[in-house]
Each structure stands twice: as structure tokens, then as C-alpha cells.
C-alpha positions as CSV (number, residue, x, y, z in Angstrom):
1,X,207.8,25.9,153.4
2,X,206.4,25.7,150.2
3,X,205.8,28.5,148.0
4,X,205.7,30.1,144.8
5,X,208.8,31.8,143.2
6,X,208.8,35.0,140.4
7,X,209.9,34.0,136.9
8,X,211.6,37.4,136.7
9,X,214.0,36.2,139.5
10,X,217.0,33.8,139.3
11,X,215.8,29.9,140.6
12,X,216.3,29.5,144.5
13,X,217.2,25.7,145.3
14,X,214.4,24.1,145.8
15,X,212.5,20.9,146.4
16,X,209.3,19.1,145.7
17,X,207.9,16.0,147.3
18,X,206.4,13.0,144.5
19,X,205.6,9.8,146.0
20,X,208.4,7.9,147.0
21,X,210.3,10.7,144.8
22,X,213.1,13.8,146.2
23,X,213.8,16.2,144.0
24,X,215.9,19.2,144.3
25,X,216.9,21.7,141.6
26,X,220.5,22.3,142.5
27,X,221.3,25.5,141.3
28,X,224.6,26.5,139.9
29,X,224.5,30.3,139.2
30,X,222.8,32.4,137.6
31,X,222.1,33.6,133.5
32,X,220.4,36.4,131.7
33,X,219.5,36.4,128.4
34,X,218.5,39.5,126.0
35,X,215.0,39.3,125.1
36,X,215.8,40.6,121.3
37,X,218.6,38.7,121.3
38,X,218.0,34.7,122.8
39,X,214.2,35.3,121.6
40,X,214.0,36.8,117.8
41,X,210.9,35.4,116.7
42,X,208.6,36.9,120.0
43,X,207.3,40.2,119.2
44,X,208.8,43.1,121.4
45,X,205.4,44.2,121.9
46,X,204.7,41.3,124.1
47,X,207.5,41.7,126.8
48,X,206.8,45.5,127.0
49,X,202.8,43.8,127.7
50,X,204.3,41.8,130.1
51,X,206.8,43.1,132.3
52,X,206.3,40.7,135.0
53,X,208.7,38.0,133.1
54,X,211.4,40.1,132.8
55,X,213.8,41.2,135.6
56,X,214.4,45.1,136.1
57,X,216.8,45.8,133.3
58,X,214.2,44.0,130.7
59,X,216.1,40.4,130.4
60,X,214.9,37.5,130.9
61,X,216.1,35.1,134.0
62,X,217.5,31.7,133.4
63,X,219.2,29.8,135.8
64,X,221.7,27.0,135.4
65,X,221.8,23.7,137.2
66,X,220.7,19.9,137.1
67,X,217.8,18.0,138.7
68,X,218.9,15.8,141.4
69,X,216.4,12.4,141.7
70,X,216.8,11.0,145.0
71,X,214.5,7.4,145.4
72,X,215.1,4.9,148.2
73,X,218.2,6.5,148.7
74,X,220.0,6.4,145.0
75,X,220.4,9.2,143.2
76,X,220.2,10.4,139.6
77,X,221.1,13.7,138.5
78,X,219.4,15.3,135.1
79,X,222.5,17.5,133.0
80,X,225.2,19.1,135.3
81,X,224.6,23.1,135.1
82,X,227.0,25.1,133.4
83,X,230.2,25.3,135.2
84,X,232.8,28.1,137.0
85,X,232.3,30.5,134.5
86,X,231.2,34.2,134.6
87,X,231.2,36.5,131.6
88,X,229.4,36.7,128.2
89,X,227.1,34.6,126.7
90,X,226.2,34.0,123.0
91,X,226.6,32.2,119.5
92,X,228.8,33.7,117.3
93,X,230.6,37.1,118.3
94,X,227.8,38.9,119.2
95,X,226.7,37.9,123.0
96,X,222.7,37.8,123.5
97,X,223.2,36.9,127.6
98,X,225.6,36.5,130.5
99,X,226.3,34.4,133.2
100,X,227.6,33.5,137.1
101,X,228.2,30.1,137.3
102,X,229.7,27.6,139.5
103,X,227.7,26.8,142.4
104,X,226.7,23.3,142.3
105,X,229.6,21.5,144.4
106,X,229.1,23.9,147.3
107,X,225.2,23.4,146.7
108,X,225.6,19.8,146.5
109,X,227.8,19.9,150.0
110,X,225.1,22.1,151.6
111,X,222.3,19.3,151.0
112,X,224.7,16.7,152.0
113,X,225.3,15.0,148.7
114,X,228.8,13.5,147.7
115,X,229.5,13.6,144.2
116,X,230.6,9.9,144.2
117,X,227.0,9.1,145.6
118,X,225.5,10.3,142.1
119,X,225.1,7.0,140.2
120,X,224.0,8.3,136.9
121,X,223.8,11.7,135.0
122,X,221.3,11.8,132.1
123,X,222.7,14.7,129.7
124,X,219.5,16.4,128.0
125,X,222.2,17.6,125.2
126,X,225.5,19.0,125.1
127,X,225.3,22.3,125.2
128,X,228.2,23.7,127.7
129,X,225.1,24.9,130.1
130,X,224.1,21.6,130.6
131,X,227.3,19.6,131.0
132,X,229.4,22.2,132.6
133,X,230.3,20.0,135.5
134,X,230.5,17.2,133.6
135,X,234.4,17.1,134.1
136,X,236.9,19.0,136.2
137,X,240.1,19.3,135.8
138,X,240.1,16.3,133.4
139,X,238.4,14.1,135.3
140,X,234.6,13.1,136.1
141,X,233.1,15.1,138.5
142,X,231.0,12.4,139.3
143,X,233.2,9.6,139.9
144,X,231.1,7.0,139.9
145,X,228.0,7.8,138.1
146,X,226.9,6.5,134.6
147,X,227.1,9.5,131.5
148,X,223.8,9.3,129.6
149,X,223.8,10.9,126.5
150,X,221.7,10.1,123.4
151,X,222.5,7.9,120.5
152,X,220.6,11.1,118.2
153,X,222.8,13.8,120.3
154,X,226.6,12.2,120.0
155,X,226.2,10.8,116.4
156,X,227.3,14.2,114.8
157,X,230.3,14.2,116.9
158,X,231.1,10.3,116.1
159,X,231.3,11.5,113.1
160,X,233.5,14.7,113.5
161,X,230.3,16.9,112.5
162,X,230.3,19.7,114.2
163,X,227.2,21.2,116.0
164,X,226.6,24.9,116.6
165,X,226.6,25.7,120.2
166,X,228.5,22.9,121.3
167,X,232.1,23.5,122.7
168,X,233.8,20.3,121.3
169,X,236.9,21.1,123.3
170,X,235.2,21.4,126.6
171,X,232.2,18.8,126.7
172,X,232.5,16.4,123.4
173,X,236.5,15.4,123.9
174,X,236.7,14.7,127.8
175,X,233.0,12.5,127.1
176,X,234.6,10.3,124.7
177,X,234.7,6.9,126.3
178,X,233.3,8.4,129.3
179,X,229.5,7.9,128.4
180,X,226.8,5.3,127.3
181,X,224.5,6.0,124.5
182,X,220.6,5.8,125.5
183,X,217.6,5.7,123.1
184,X,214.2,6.5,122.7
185,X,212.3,4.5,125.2
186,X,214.4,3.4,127.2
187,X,214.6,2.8,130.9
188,X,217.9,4.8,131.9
189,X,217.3,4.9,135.8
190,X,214.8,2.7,138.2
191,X,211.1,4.6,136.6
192,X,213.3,6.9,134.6
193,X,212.5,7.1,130.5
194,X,214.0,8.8,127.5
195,X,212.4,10.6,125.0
196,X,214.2,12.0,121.6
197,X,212.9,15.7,121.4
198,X,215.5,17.0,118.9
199,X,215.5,20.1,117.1
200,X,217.4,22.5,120.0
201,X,220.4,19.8,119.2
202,X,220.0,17.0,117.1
203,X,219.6,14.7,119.4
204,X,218.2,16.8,122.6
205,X,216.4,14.2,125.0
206,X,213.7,14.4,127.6
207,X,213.5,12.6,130.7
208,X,210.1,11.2,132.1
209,X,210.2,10.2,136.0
210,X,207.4,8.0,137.4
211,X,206.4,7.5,140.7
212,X,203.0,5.4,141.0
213,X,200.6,7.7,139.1
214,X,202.2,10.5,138.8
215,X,205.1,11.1,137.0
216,X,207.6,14.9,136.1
217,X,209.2,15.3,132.8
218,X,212.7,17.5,132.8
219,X,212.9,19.2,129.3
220,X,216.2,20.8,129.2
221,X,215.9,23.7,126.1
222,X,213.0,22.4,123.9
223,X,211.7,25.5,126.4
224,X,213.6,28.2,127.3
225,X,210.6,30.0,128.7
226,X,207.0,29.6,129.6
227,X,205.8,31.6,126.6
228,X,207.0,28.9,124.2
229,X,204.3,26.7,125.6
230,X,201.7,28.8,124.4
231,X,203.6,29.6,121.3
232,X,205.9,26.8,120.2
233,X,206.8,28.4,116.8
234,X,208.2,31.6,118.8
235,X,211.5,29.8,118.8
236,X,215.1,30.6,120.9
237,X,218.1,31.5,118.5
238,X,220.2,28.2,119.8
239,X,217.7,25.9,117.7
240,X,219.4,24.2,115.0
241,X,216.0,22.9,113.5
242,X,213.2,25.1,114.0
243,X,210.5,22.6,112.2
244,X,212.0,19.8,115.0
245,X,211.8,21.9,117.8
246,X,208.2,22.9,116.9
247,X,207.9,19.2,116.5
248,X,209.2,18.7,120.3
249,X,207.3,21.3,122.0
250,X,204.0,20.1,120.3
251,X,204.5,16.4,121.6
252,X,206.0,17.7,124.9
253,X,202.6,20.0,125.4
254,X,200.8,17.0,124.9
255,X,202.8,15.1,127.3
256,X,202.9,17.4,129.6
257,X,198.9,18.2,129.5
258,X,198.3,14.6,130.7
259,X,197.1,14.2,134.0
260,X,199.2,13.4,137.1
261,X,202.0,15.4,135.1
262,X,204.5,17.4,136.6
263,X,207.5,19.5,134.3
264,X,210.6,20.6,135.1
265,X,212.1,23.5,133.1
266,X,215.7,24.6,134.5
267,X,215.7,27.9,132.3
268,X,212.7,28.9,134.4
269,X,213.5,31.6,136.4
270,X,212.0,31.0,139.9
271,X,209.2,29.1,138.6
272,X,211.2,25.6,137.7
273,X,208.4,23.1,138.4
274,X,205.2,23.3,137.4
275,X,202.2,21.8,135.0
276,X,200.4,22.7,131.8
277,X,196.7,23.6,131.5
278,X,194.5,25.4,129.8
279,X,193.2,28.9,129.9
280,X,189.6,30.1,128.8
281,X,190.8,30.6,125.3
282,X,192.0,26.5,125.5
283,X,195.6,27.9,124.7
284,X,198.4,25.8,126.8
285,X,199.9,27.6,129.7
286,X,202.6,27.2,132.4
287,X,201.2,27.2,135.8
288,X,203.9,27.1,138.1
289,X,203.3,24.8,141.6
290,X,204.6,25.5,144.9
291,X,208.2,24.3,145.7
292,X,209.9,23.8,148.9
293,X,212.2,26.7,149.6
294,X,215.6,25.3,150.8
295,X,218.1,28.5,150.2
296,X,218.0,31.2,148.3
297,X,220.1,31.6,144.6
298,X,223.8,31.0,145.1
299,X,224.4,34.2,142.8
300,X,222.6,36.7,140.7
301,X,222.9,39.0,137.6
């Protein structure tokens, strides 16, 4: 059944139908973020005005997890959640969020995938959310899949440069001669295209999936919440760049406002997938769309 999730709550797994096109956000746990905290430059006046967005201790939901892209039976999977881990989350020593993580191999057993079937993984960036199943135990989770990570994204680290956010230890050493480099443009996967969208990292990519006419862009963090649509300079405290993540979010909103276009925004509480418009004002909004229901959160904050 199809229906329409709360953004307040954490992201059930679910599913959505386009063309010839499967796909499934397989969740791997939950996150919450302080809104103060992950969200400096948004007025506290407007959470308090909306208190539908926020769950009922005032933070805001964000789910981990990766977008699996199932077409005539080969599969792609978009970043790889964040990983067993529960406990704090933050930059520096003070955290702004936590997390319970670690979901995606039973999820990814419940809909009958093997990781081995997984024939690519296209990394949006390397933040540990995002690649947390990269690797286990020193080897790839997904044996045989292609690593896709930007040329813009692992130049820093070619370079020994390091990158706030980024745990070089965990995600950048165990990648090295693991992963291909993919630029702007390019075709990474059958109907599957980059796009460079830096600023959140420097080299943070987008994914655009066709199908016939239609077509869903995954985003990773150039959003980290629905309000940054409407107000792209309200910006997350991860950014590195806040004049290129500005920069993103205005070419992703146009992207995104062309017709027969889906998003996908994994940090989306219950409301992953969904498509911009505009209101009365002409301002762009998130509008989410109903999403098969498959099962309900594998764990909650």
C-alpha cells in the first residue's frame, strides 16, 4: 500500500514504482539531529511555528541508509548508510545529534538481496553516514560491486588534505584502491548520471536516474531537510563551503522543478521521495509522494 509517511518520524523502508525502475530506501537506523545545533542559520522561531517537522523532544528526524536501483534485474545501490554504530553524533567535541545504526544487512536479507548481487555503489561523498557499510571487517561489503566516488570528492585525500567530517581512518584508507573516480556527466550505471554539487564536501555528487520520461535525482546532504528547499542559504553546520552549497541547492531546485522529476532525500524523515513545486507565493517546496510501505523503521531514537 502506498501512502504518505510524517517527516517528524524516522524513514520506514519503502518503495516506489518508475517505469521499468525498483526502488527501495533500505534503511539502516535511525539519527536525530539538534535543531540549534545541525541547523544554526534557521531561525528558532520557525521550528517553534512549525512543530510538525520535529519529533516530540524538538529534534529533527534523519534516517540513514542507501537507495537501492533495481532495473531488469541489476542492481545499483546509492551511498551505503552509516554503519553499526549507536552513540553521539557531531563535529568537533560538542555533539549536535545521535544515532542507531546498523540495519542494512538484515534489511537487505529481508528483501532478498545478496550483497554480492549489488554491482555498483555510487558514494554521494564521504562522510561516515554515507559509507558506513562500505567495508566490514576490512573487506567490501559488497563484494562485487563497483566504488563510485567522485574525482572533486577524493582529490583532497589524494593529496593527504584533510576534510572536516570525514573519518580518514574509517572510510578514506580501506577505499584506497578500492574505488573508481566518476565525473560530471557521466553515465555511472545503465540511465544513471553524475552531477558535481559540492559545497557539503568538496566534491559531493548527485545522482540522476532515468527511466523513459521520467527520471529521480538522490541528493545525499546538499539537503538535510525540506526547509532548505525553500531557503537554500539556511545552511547545515557540516558545509564546508556555504557559497557552493547555496550554489548546489539552487541548480538542484531547478533540476528538481523540471517536469517528470522525482527526488530522493535520505535525511528525510518519513518523507524520502518526493517532488518540488511551487506554492502561491512561487517559493519552492517539498511535496512528499506516496511510497509503498514494506516494513516499518528497523530502530528509532
Amino acid at each position: 500500500m502506498s501512502e504518505l509517511g510524517l517527516l517528524s518520524d524516522q524513514s520506514a523502508v519503502r518503495r516506489l514504482e518508475l517505469g521499468e525502475l525498483r526502488l527501495t530506501y533500505v534503511v539502516d537506523g535511525a539519527m536525530v539531529m539538534d535543531t540549534a545545533g545541525f541547523f544554526p542559520s534557521v531561525p528558532g522561531e520557525y521550528w517553534r511555528e512549525h512543530p510538525d517537522l520535529v519529533d516530540a523532544a524538538g529534534r529533527i528526524a534523519m534516517s540513514a541508509g542507501g537507495l537501492l536501483v533495481e532495473r531488469d534485474g541489476r542492481k545499483l545501490l546509492i551511498d551505503a548508510g552509516l554503519g553499526p554504530y549507536t552513540g553521539p553524533l557531531g563535529v568537533g567535541e560538542k555533539p549536535f545529534g545521535a544515532a542507531d545504526c546498523g540495519s542494512m544487512p538484515a534489511m537487505l536479507a529481508e528483501l532478498g538481496v545478496d550483497p554480492g548481487e549489488v554491482e555498483a555503489v555510487a558514494y554521494t561523498h564521504l562522510h561516515v553516514d554515507h559509507v558506513g557499510w562500505a567495508f566490514k571487517d576490512g573487506a567490501k561489503f559488497f563484494p562485487n560491486a563497483r566504488y563510485l566516488v567522485g574525482v572533486e570528492e577524493w582529490a583532497p585525500h589524494e593529496h593527504g588534505i584533510a576534510v572536516p567530517g570525514v573519518l580518514v581512518d574509517h572510510t578514506v584508507v580501506p577505499m584506497r584502491g578500492n574505488h573508481e573516480l566518476i565525473r560530471e556527466g557521466e553515465e555511472v550505471w545503465p540511465g544513471v548520471h553524475a552531477i558535481v554539487t559540492p559545497g557539503h564536501t568538496p566534491g559531493h555528487a548527485s545522482f540522476i536516474v532515468e527511466s523513459g520520461g521520467d527520471r529521480i535525482i538522490a541528493f545525499g546532504d546538499v539537503f538535510h531537510a525540506p526547509v532548505q528547499i525553500t531557503y537554500p542559504a539556511w545552511g547545515s553546520a557540516p558545509d564546508i563551503d556555504a557559497d557552493g552549497v547555496l550554489a548546489a541547492r539552487q541548480r538542484l531546485v531547478g533540476e528538481l522543478s523540471r517536469p517528470g522529476t522525482l527526488g530522493f532525500g535520505a535525511h528525510f524523515g518519513d518523507q524520502a521521495f518526493g517532488r518540488v513545486v511551487r506554492d502561491e507565493a512561487g517559493a519552492a517546496v517539498w511535496e512528499p509522494v506516496p511510497a509503498e510501505f514494506v516494513r516499518a523503521a528497523p530502530r528509532a531514537l
